[in-house]
PyMOL commands that place a pseudoatom at each C-alpha (Angstrom):
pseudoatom trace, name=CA, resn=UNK, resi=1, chain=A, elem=C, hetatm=0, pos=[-0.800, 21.535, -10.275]
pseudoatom trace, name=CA, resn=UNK, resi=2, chain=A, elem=C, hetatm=0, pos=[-3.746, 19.270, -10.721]
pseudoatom trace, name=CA, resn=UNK, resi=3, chain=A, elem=C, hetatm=0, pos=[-4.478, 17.044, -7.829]
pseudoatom trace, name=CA, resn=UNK, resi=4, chain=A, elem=C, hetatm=0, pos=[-7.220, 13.892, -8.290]
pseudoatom trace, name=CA, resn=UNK, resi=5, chain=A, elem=C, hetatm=0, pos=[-7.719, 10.657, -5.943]
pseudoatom trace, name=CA, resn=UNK, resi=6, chain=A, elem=C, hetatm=0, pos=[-7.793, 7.016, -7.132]
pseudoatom trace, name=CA, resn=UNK, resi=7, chain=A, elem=C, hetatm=0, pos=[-8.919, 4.199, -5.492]
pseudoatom trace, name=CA, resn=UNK, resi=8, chain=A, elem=C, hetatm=0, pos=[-9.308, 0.392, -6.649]
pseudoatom trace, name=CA, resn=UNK, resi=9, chain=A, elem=C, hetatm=0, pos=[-11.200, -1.993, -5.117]
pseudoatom trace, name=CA, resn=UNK, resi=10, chain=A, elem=C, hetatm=0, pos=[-11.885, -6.013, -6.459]
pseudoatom trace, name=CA, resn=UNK, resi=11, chain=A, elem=C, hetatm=0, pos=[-15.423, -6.451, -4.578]
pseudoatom trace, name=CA, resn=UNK, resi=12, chain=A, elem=C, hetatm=0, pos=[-17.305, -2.706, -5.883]
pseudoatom trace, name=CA, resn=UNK, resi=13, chain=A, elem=C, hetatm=0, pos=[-17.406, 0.625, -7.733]
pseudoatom trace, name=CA, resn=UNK, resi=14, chain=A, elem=C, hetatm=0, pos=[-19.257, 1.662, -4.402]
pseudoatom trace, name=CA, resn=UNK, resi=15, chain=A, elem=C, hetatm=0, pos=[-16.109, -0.066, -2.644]
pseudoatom trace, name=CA, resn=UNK, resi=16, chain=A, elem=C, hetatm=0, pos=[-13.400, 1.744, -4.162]
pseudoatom trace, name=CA, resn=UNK, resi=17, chain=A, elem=C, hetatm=0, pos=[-15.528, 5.362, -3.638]
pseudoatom trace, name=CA, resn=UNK, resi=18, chain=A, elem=C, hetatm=0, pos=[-15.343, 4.713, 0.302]
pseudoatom trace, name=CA, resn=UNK, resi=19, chain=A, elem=C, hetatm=0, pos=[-11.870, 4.025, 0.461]
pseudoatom trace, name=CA, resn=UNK, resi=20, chain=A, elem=C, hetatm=0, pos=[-11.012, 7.375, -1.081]
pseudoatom trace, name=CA, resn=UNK, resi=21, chain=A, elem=C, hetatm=0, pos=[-7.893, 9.231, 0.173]
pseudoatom trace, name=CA, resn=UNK, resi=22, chain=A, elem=C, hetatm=0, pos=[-9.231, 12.760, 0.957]
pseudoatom trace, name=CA, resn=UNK, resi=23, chain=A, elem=C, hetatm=0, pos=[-5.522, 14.268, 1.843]
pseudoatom trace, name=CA, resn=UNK, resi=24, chain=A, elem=C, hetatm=0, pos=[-3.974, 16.618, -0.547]
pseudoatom trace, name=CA, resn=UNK, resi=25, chain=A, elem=C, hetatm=0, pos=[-0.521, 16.049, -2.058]
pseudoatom trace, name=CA, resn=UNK, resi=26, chain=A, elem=C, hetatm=0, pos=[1.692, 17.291, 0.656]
pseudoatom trace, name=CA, resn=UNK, resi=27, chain=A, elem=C, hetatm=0, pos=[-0.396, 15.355, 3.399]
pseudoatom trace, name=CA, resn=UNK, resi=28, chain=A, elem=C, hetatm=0, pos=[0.065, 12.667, 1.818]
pseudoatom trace, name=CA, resn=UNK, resi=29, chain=A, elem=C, hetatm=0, pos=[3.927, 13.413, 0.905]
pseudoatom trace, name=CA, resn=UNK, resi=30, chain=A, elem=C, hetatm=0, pos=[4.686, 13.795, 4.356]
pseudoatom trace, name=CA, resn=UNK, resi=31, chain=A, elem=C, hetatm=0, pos=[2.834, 10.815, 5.542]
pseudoatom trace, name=CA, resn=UNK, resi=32, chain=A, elem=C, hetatm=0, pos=[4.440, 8.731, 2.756]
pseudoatom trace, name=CA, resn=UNK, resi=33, chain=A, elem=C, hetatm=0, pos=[7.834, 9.922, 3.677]
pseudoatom trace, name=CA, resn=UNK, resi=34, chain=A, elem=C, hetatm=0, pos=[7.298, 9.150, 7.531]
pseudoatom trace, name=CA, resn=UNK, resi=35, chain=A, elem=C, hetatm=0, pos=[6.140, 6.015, 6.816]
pseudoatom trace, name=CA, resn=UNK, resi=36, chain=A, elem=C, hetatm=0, pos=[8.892, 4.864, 4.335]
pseudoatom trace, name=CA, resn=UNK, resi=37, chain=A, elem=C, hetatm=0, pos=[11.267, 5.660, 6.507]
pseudoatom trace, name=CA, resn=UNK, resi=38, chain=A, elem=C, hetatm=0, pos=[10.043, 4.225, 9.552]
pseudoatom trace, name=CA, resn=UNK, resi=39, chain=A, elem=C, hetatm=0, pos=[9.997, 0.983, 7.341]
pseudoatom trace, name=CA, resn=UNK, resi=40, chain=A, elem=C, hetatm=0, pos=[13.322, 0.939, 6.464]
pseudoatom trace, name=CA, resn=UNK, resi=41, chain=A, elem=C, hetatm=0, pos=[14.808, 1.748, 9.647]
pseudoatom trace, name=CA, resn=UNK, resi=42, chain=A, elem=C, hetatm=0, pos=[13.586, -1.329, 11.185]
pseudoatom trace, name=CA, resn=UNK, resi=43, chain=A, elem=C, hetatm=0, pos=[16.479, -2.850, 8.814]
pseudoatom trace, name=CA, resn=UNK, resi=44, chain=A, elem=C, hetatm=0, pos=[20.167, -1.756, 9.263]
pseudoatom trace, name=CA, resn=UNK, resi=45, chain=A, elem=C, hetatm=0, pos=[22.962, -2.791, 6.423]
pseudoatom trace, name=CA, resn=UNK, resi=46, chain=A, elem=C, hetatm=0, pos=[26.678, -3.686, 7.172]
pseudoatom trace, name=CA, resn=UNK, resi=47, chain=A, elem=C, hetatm=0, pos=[28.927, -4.063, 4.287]
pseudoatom trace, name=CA, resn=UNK, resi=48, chain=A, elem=C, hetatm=0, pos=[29.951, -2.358, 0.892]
pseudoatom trace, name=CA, resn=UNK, resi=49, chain=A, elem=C, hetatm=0, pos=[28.111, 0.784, -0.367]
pseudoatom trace, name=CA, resn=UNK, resi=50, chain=A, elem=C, hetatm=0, pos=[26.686, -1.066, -3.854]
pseudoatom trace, name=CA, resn=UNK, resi=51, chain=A, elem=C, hetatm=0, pos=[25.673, -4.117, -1.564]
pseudoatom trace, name=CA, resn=UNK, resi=52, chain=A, elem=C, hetatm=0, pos=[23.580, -1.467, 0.523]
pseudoatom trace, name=CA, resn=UNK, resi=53, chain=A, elem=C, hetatm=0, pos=[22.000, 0.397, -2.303]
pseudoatom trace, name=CA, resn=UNK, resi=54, chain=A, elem=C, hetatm=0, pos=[21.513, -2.836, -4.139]
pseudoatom trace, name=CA, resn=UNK, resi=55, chain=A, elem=C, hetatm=0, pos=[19.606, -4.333, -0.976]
pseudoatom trace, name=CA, resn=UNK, resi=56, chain=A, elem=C, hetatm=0, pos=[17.725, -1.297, -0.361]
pseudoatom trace, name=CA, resn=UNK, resi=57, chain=A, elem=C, hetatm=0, pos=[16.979, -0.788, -3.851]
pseudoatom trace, name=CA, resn=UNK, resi=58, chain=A, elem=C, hetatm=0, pos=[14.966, -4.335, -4.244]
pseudoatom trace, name=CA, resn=UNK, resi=59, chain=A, elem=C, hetatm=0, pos=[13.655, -3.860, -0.639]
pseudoatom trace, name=CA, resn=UNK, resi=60, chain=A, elem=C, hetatm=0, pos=[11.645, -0.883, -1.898]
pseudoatom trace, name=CA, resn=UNK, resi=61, chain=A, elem=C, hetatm=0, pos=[10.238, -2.742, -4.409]
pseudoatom trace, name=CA, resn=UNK, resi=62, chain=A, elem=C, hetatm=0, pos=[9.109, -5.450, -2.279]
pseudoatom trace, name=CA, resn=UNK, resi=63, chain=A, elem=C, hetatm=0, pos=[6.970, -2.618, -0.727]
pseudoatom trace, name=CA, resn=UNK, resi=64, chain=A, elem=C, hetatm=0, pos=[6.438, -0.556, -3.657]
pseudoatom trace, name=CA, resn=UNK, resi=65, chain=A, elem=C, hetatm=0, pos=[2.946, -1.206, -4.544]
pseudoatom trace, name=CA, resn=UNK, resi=66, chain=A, elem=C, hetatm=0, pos=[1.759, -3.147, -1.449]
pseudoatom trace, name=CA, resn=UNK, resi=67, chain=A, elem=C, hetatm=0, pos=[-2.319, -3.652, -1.245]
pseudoatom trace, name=CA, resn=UNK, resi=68, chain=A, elem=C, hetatm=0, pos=[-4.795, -5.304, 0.606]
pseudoatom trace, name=CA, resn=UNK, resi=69, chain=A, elem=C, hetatm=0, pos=[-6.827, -7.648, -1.646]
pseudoatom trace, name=CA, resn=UNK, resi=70, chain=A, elem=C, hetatm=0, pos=[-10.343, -7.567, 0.687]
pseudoatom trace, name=CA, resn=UNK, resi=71, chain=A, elem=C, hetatm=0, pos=[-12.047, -4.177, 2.184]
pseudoatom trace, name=CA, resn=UNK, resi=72, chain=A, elem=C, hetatm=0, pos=[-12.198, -3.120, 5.359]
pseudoatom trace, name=CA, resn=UNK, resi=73, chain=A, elem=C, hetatm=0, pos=[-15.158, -4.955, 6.396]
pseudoatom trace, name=CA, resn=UNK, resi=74, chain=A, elem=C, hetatm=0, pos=[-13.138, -8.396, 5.683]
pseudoatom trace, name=CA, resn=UNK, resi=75, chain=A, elem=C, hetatm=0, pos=[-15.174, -9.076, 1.871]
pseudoatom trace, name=CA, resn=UNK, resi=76, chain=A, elem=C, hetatm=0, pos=[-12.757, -10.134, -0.968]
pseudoatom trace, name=CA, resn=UNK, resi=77, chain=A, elem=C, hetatm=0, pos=[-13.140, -12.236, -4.158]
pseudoatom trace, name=CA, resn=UNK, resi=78, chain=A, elem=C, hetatm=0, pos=[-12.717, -15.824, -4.262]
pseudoatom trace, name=CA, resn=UNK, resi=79, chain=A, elem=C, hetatm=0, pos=[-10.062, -17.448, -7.064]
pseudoatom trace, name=CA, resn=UNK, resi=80, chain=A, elem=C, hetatm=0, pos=[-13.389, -18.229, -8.974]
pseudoatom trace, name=CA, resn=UNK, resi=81, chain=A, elem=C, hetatm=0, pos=[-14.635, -14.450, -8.873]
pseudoatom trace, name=CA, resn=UNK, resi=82, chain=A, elem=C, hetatm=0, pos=[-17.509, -14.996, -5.854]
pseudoatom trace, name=CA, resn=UNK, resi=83, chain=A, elem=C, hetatm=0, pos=[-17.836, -12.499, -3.074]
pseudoatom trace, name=CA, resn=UNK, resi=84, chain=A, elem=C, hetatm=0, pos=[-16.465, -14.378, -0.070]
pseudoatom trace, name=CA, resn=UNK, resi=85, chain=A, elem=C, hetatm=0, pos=[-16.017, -12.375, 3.936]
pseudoatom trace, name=CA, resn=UNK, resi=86, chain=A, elem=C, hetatm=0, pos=[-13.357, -13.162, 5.976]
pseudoatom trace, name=CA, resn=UNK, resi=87, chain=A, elem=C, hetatm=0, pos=[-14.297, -15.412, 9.134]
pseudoatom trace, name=CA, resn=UNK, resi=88, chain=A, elem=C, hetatm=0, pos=[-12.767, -12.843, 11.664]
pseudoatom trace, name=CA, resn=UNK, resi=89, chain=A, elem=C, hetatm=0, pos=[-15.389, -10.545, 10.992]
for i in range(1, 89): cmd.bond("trace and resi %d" % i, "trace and resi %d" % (i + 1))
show_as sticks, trace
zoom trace
Protein backbone atom coordinates (compact mmCIF):
# COMPACT_ATOMS: atom_id res chain seq x y z
CA UNK A 1 0.00 0.00 0.00
CA UNK A 2 1.28 3.44 -0.72
CA UNK A 3 0.19 6.07 1.69
CA UNK A 4 0.82 10.12 0.76
CA UNK A 5 -0.92 13.35 2.41
CA UNK A 6 -2.62 16.20 0.50
CA UNK A 7 -3.50 19.35 1.59
CA UNK A 8 -5.04 22.52 -0.31
CA UNK A 9 -5.03 25.74 0.81
CA UNK A 10 -6.42 29.21 -1.29
CA UNK A 11 -4.06 31.82 0.68
CA UNK A 12 -0.26 29.65 0.30
CA UNK A 13 1.94 26.74 -0.81
CA UNK A 14 3.46 27.39 2.78
CA UNK A 15 -0.36 27.27 3.94
CA UNK A 16 -1.36 24.06 2.66
CA UNK A 17 2.27 22.38 4.05
CA UNK A 18 1.10 23.35 7.75
CA UNK A 19 -2.16 21.97 7.55
CA UNK A 20 -0.80 18.55 6.68
CA UNK A 21 -2.57 15.45 8.10
CA UNK A 22 0.31 13.43 9.68
CA UNK A 23 -2.08 10.24 10.62
CA UNK A 24 -1.68 7.12 8.68
CA UNK A 25 -4.58 5.44 6.87
CA UNK A 26 -6.19 3.55 9.63
CA UNK A 27 -5.98 6.68 12.04
CA UNK A 28 -7.54 8.39 9.91
CA UNK A 29 -10.17 5.48 8.93
CA UNK A 30 -11.17 5.22 12.33
CA UNK A 31 -11.46 8.85 12.99
CA UNK A 32 -13.44 9.26 9.74
CA UNK A 33 -15.74 6.51 10.67
CA UNK A 34 -16.37 7.97 14.31
CA UNK A 35 -16.99 11.08 13.03
CA UNK A 36 -19.46 10.12 10.20
CA UNK A 37 -21.36 8.43 12.33
CA UNK A 38 -21.64 10.71 15.08
CA UNK A 39 -22.98 13.08 12.26
CA UNK A 40 -25.60 11.12 11.18
CA UNK A 41 -26.92 10.06 14.36
CA UNK A 42 -27.84 13.46 15.30
CA UNK A 43 -30.64 12.75 12.49
CA UNK A 44 -33.16 9.84 12.92
CA UNK A 45 -35.55 8.72 9.76
CA UNK A 46 -39.22 7.46 10.07
CA UNK A 47 -40.79 6.11 7.04
CA UNK A 48 -40.15 3.68 4.01
CA UNK A 49 -36.72 1.98 3.55
CA UNK A 50 -35.96 3.82 -0.15
CA UNK A 51 -37.16 7.19 1.52
CA UNK A 52 -34.35 6.49 4.24
CA UNK A 53 -31.57 5.47 1.96
CA UNK A 54 -32.61 8.13 -0.47
CA UNK A 55 -32.38 10.86 2.43
CA UNK A 56 -29.29 9.53 3.78
CA UNK A 57 -27.81 9.06 0.52
CA UNK A 58 -28.01 13.03 -0.47
CA UNK A 59 -27.27 13.87 3.23
CA UNK A 60 -23.80 12.40 2.75
CA UNK A 61 -23.22 14.37 0.00
CA UNK A 62 -24.11 17.50 1.59
CA UNK A 63 -21.08 16.61 3.83
CA UNK A 64 -19.03 14.83 1.43
CA UNK A 65 -16.36 17.21 0.64
CA UNK A 66 -16.95 19.88 3.34
CA UNK A 67 -13.90 22.62 3.69
CA UNK A 68 -13.06 25.61 5.31
CA UNK A 69 -12.28 28.36 2.75
CA UNK A 70 -9.73 30.59 5.27
CA UNK A 71 -6.74 28.99 7.54
CA UNK A 72 -6.58 28.65 10.87
CA UNK A 73 -5.31 31.95 11.69
CA UNK A 74 -8.72 33.52 10.15
CA UNK A 75 -6.77 34.70 6.42
CA UNK A 76 -8.85 33.81 3.27
CA UNK A 77 -9.14 35.31 -0.25
CA UNK A 78 -11.41 37.98 -1.12
CA UNK A 79 -14.01 37.42 -4.36
CA UNK A 80 -11.37 39.67 -6.18
CA UNK A 81 -8.31 37.31 -5.22
CA UNK A 82 -6.75 39.78 -2.20
CA UNK A 83 -5.59 38.31 1.05
CA UNK A 84 -8.25 39.48 3.51
CA UNK A 85 -8.20 38.15 7.80
CA UNK A 86 -11.17 37.57 9.46
CA UNK A 87 -12.14 40.36 12.14
CA UNK A 88 -12.43 37.75 15.05
CA UNK A 89 -8.92 37.27 15.03
Amino acid sequence: MVEFNIALSSISISAAKSSINKNNFNSLQQQTSADWNSLLSRIAIEGNIQDTRLFYSLLYRTMQSPYMISESDGQYRSRKGELQKELSY
